[in-house]
C-alpha positions as CSV (number, residue, x, y, z in Angstrom):
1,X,0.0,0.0,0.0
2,X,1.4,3.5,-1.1
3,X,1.6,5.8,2.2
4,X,2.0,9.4,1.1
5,X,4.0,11.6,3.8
6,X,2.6,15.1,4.6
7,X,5.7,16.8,3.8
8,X,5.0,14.8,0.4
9,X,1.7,16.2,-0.1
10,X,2.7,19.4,0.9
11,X,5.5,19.5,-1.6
12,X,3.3,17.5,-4.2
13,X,0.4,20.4,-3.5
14,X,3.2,23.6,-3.8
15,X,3.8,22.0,-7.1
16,X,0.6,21.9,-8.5
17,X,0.4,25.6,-7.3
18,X,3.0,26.4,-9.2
19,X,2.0,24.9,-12.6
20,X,-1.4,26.8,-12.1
21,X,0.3,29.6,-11.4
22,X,2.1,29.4,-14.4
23,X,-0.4,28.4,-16.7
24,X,-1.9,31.7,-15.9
25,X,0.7,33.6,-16.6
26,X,0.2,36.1,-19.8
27,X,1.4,35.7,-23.4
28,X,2.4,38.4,-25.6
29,X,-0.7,39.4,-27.7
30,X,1.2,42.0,-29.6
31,X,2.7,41.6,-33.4
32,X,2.1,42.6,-36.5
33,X,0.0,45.8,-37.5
34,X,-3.3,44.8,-39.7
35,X,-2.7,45.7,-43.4
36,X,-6.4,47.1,-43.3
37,X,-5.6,49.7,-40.6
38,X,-2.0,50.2,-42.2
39,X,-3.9,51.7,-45.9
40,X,-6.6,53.3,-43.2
41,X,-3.6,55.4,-41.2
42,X,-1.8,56.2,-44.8
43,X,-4.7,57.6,-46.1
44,X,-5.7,59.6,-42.7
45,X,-2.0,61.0,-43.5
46,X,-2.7,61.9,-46.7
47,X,-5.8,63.7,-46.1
48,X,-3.8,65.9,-43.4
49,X,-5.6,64.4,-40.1
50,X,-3.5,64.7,-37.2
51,X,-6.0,64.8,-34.3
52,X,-8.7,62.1,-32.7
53,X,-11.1,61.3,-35.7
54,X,-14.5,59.1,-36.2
55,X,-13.7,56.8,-39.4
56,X,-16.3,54.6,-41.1
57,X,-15.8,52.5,-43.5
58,X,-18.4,53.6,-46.6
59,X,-17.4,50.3,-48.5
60,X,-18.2,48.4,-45.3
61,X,-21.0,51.0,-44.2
62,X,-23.0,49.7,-47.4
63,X,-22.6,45.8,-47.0
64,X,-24.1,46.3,-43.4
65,X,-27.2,48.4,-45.2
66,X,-27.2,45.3,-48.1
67,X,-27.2,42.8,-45.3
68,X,-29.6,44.3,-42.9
69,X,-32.5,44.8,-46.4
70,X,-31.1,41.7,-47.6
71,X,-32.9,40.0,-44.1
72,X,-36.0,41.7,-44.0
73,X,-38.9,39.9,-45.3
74,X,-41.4,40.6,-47.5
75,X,-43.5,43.5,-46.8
76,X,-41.2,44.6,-44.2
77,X,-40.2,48.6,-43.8
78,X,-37.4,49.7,-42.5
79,X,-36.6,53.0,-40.1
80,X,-33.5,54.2,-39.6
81,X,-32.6,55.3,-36.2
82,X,-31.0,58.7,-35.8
83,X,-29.6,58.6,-32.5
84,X,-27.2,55.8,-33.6
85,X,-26.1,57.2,-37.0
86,X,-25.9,60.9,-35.9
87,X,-25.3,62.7,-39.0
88,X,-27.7,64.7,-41.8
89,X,-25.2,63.4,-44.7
90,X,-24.7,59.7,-43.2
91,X,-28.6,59.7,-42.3
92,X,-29.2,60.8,-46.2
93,X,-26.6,58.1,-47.3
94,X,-28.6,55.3,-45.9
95,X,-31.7,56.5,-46.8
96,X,-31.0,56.4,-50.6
97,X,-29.3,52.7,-50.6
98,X,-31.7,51.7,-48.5
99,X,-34.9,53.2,-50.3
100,X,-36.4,54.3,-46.9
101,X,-38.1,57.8,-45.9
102,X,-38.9,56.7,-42.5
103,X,-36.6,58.1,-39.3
104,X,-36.4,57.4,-35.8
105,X,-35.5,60.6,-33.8
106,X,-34.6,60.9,-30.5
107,X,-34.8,65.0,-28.8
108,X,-36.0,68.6,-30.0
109,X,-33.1,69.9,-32.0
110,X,-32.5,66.6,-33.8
111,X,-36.2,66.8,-34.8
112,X,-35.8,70.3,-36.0
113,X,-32.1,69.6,-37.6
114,X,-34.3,66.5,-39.8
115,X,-37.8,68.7,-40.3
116,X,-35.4,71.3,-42.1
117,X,-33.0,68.6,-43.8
118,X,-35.5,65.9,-44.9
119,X,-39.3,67.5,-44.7
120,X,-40.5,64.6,-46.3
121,X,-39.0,61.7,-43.9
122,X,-42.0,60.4,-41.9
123,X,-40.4,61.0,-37.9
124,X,-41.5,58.4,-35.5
125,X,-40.3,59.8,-31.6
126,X,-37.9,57.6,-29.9
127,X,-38.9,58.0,-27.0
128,X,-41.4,60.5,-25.4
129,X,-40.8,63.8,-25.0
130,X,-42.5,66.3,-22.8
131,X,-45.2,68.8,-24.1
132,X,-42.2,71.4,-23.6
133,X,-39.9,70.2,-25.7
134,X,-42.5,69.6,-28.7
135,X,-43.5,73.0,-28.0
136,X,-40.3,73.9,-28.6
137,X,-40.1,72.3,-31.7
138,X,-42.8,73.9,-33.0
139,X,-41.3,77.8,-31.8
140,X,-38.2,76.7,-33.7
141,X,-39.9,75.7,-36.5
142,X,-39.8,77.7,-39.7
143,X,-42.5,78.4,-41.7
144,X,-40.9,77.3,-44.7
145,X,-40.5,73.8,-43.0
146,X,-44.1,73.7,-41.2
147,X,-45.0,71.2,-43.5
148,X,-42.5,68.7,-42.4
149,X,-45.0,69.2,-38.8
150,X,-47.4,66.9,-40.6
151,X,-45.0,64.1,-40.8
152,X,-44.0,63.5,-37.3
153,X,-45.5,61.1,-35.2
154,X,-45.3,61.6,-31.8
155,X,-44.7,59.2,-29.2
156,X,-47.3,58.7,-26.2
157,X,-46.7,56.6,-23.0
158,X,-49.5,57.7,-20.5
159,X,-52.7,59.0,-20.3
160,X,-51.4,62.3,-18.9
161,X,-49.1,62.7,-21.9
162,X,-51.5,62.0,-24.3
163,X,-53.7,64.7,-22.4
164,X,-51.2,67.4,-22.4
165,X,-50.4,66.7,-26.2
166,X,-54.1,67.4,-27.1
167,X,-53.6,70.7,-25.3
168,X,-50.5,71.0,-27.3
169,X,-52.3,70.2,-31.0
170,X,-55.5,72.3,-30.1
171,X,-52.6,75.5,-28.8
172,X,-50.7,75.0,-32.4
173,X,-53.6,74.4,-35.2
174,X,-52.0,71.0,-35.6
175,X,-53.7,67.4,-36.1
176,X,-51.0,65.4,-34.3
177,X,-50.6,61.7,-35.2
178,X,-50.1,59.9,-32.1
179,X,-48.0,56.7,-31.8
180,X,-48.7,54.7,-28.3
181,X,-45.5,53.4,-26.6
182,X,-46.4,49.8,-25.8
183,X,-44.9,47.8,-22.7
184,X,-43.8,44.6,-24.5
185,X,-41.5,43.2,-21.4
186,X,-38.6,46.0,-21.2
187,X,-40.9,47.3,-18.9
188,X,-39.5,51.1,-19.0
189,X,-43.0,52.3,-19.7
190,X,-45.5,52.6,-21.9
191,X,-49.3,50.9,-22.2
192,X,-50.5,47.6,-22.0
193,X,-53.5,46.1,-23.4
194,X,-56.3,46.6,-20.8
195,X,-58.5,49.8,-19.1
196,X,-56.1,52.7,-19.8
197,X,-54.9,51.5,-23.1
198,X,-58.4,51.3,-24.1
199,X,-59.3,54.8,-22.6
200,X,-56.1,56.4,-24.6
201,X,-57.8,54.7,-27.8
202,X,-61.2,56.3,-27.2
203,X,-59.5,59.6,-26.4
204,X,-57.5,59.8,-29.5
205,X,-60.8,58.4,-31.4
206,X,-62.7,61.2,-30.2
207,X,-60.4,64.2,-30.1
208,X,-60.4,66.0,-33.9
209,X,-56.8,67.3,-33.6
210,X,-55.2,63.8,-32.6
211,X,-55.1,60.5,-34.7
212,X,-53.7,57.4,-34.4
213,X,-50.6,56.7,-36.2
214,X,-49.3,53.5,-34.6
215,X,-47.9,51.5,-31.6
216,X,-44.1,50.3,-31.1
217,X,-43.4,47.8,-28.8
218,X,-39.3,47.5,-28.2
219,X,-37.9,45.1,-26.8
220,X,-33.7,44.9,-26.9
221,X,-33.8,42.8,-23.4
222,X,-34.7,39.9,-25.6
223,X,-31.2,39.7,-27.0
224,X,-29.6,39.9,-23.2
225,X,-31.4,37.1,-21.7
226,X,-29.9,34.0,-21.9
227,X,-31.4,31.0,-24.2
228,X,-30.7,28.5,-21.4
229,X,-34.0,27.1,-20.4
230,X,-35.8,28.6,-22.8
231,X,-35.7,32.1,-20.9
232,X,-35.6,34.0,-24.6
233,X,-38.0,32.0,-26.3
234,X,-40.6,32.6,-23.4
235,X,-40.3,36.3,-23.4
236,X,-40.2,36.4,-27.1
237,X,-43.2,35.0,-27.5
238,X,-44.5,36.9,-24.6
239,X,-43.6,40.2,-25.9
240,X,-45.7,39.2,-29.3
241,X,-48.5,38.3,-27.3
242,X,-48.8,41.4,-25.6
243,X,-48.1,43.2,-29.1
244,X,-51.2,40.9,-30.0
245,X,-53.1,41.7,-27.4
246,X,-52.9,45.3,-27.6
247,X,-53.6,45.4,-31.1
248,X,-56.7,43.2,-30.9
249,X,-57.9,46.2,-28.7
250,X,-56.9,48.7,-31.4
251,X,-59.7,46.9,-34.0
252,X,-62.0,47.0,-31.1
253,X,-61.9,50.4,-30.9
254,X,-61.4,51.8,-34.4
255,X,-62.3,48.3,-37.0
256,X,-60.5,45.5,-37.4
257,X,-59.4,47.4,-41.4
258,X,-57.5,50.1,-38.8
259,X,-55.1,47.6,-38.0
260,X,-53.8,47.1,-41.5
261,X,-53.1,50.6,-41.4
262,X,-51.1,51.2,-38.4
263,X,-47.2,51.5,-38.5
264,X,-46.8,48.7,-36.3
265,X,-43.4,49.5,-35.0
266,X,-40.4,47.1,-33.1
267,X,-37.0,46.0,-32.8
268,X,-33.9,47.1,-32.9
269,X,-30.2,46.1,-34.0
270,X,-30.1,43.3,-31.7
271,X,-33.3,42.0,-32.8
272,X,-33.9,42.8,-36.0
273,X,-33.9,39.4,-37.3
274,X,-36.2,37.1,-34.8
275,X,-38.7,39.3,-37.4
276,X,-39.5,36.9,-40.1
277,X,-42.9,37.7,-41.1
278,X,-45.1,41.0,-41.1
279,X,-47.6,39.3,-38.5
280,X,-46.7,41.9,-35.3
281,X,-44.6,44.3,-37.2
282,X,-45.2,46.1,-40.1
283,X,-41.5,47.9,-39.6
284,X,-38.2,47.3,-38.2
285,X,-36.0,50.3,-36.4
286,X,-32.1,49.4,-36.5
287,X,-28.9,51.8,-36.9
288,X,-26.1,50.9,-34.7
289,X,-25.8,47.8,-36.5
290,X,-25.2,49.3,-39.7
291,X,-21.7,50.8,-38.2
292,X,-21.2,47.7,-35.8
293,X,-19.9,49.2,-32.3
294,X,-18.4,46.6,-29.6
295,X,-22.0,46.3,-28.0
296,X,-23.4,44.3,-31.2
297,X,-21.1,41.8,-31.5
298,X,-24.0,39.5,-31.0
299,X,-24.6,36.3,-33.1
300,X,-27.4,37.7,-34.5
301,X,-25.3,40.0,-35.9
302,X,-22.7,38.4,-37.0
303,X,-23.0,38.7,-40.6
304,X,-22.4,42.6,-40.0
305,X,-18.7,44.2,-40.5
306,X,-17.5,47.0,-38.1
307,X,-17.5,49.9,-39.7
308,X,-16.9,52.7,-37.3
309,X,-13.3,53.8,-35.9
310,X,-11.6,55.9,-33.7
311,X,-8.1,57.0,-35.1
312,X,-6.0,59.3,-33.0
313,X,-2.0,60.0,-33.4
314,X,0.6,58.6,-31.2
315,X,2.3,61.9,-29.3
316,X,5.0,59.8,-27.2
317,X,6.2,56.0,-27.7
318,X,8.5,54.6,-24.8
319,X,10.7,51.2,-24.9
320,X,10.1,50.4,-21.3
321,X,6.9,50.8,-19.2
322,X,7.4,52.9,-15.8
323,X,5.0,54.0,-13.7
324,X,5.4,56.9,-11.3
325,X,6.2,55.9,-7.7
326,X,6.6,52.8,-9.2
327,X,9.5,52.6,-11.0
328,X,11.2,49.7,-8.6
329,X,8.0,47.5,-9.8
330,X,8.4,47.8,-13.6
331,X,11.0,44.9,-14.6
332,X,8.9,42.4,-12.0
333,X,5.7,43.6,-14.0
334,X,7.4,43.1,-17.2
335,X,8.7,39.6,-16.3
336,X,4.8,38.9,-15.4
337,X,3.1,40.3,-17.9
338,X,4.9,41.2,-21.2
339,X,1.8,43.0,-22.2
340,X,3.1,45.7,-20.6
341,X,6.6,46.2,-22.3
342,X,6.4,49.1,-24.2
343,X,4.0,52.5,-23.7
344,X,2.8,54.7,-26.3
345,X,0.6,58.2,-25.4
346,X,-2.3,59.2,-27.6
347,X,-3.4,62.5,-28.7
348,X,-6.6,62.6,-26.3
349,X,-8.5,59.5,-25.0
350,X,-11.0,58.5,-21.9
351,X,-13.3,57.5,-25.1
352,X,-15.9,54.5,-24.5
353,X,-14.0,52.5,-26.5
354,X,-11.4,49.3,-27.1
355,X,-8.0,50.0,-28.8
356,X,-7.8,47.2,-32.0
357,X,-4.9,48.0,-33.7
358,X,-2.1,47.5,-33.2
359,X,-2.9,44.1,-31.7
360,X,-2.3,43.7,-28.0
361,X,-2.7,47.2,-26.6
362,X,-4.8,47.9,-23.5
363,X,-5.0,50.7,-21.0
364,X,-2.9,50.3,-18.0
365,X,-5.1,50.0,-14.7
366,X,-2.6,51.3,-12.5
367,X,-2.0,54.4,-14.6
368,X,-5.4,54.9,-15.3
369,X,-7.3,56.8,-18.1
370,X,-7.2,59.7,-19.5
371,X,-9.1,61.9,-21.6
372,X,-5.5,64.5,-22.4
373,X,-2.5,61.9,-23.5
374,X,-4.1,58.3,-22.8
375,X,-1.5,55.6,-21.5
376,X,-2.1,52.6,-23.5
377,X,0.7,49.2,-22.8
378,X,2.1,46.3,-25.2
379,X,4.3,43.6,-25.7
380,X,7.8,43.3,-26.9
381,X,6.3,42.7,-30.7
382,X,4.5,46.4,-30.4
383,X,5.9,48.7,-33.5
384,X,4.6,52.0,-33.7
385,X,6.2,55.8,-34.0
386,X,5.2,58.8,-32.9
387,X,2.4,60.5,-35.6
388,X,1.2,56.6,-36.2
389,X,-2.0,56.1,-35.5
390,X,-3.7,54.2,-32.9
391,X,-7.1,52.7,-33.4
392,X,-9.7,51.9,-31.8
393,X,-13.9,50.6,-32.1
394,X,-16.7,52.3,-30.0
395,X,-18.8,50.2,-27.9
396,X,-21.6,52.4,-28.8
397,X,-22.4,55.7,-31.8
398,X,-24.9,57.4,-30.4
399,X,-22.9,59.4,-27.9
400,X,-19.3,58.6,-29.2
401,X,-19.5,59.6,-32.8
402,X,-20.6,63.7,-31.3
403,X,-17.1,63.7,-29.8
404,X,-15.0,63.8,-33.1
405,X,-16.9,66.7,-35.3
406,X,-16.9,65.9,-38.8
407,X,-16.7,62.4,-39.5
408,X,-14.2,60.9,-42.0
409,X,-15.7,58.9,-44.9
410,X,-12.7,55.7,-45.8
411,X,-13.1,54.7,-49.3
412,X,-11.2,52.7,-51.4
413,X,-7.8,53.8,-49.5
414,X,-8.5,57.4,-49.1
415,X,-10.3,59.8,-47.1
416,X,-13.3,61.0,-49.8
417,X,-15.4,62.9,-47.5
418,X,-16.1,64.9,-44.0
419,X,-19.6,64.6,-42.9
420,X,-20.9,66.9,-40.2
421,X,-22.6,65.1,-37.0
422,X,-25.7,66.8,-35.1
423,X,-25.1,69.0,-31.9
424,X,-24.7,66.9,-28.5
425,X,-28.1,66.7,-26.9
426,X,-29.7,64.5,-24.9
């Protein structure tokens, strides 16, 4: 019989340590610079950029439009949302390959920035806005764009809204078209079928200076539950069913021929695609997928290309990585961790975004961020020179893109175009 000392197990159990430790030890995920990036930063140079700048990628820009119409089926509209594509000129862009006059807008001055660009786009709110801020979209309104008035519908998610917007359309001359906000499981607001959805219904029915435009229902928790037990198939199907529901009550109210009528509004990138039929929607919203941020790397969205960048120039590149007060700690840190060999400084930073190229770089956690000259590390393989640039994607477009001004259009290896974004608002 084998008899295993203690000081055997003890020395049999350091060693095991050991090989864990070991096997969690970090490998150099720096090398070569992407060839992609490489043509991207030589045409940045040649266009005279030297400061942080939002790239996208038209080439890749219109396979994402190609790929989201290409999924749609038949009878199927599509919206574009604003808030995620912020820009008049990249808004108009994906409106004319995508053969769509329909926008999703989000506050006041992007409403009146689109009533003035685009009078003819049908506007579908966002989100609801108070009586105020319509008010003030009607004061800021032009009478040479007072027609595009007639084309917004505006979003309603209680009875007291839909009260004060009556107000609001009897104050202006206006007949407002009134889209109801519909609860679907995201459970931020908005009607369900039952008493007061019915009593909004009546209201709009009877008032002369409201009709009813349509009801969205959005529901982009669907894509963050898990499928494990069939959690996402349940609420799926129970967001259609309370979709359903609500818009057996519409053909109560105004005819069961209303229905067919209705801009019957849902989704968004992440679930554009559970949408294979026109039976609950009659239009799908989606934007940020069309520039692919970190936050939609989803597998629903896998056949969709990245298409947005951050490039910003390198100000300061160091061979060694030293930290202040630290200094003694650096070569143990190195020996650790080759990922943080080298250090290069960027021209600004503190942006809600991952560096991508070149490969291994990642912002030091002892250093800590910064939105003046950002401290990103590397490994030993990390080749890049002052005035290079660094790259990066945004987890998100809707508030990253406003950071940059104009945006720079990549095509076919050069810089073809700068397109304006809209004014940071809420």
């Amino acid at each position: 019989m084998l008899r295993l000392s203690r000081r055997n197990l003890m020395i049999g159990g350091a060693g095991l340590a050991g090989v864990a430790i070991l096997m969690s030890k970090p490998g150099d995920e720096s090398g070569p610079r992407d060839p992609y990036f490489l043509a991207m930063q030589a045409a940045l140079a040649e266009a005279g950029i030297a400061s942080p700048t939002l790239v996208i990628d038209k080439t890749r820009l219109n396979a994402n439009i190609d790929t989201l119409m290409g999924h749609l089926p038949a009878g199927m509209a599509y919206r574009i949302v604003a808030k995620s594509l912020p820009s008049l000129n990249l808004i108009a862009h994906i409106r004319q390959r995508a053969g769509t006059n329909r926008l999703m807008t989000f506050n006041q001055p992007m409403l009146n920035a689109l009533s003035r660009a685009m009078p003819d786009a049908d506007q579908l709110l966002g989100k609801p806005l108070p009586a105020a801020s319509a008010h003030n979209y009607f004061t800021a309104l032009a009478p040479e764009d007072a027609p595009a008035a007639a084309n917004i519908q505006w979003l309603i998610d209680t009875p007291k809204r839909l009260d004060q917007y009556r107000e609001l359309a009897r104050s202006t001359g206006q007949t407002f078209r009134i889209n109801l906000e519909l609860d679907v499981g995201l459970h931020r607001g908005g009607f369900e079928a039952g008493e007061a959805f019915k009593a909004a219904l009546e209201t709009i029915r009877s008032a002369p200076e409201l009709s009813l435009s349509g009801l969205m229902g959005y529901e982009p928790h669907l894509a963050a539950l898990p499928e494990t037990l069939g959690w996402r198939e349940r609420a799926k199907s129970g967001a259609w069913r309370r979709y359903s529901e609500a818009l057996a009550q519409v053909a109560d109210v105004f005819g069961a021929d209303a229905v067919s009528g209705l801009v019957r509004n849902a989704a968004g990138s992440p679930t554009y695609r559970y949408y294979q039929d026109t039976d609950i929607a009659s239009e799908i919203s989606a934007g940020s997928c069309l520039v692919k941020p970190t936050h939609f790397d989803t597998p629903l969205l896998e056949p969709h290309q990245p298409a947005s960048f951050i490039a910003t120039p390198v100000i300061k590149t160091m061979d060694k990585t030293r930290l202040p007060g630290l200094e003694f700690a650096a070569d143990g840190q190195r020996t650790w961790d080759p990922n943080v060999s080298k250090t290069v400084f960027t021209y600004g930073g503190n942006w809600m975004a991952d560096p991508v190229d070149p490969p291994g770089l990642s912002y030091n956690k002892t250093f800590g961020r910064s939105s003046n000259q950002e401290m990103l590390t590397g490994g030993h393989n990390l080749v890049i020179a002052p005035d290079d640039f660094v790259f990066y994607r945004p987890h998100q477009s809707e508030a990253v893109f406003l950071q940059f001004g104009d945006i720079a259009v990549y095509e076919e290896g050069r810089i073809t175009q700068r397109w304006p974004v809209f004014e940071a608002s809420a």
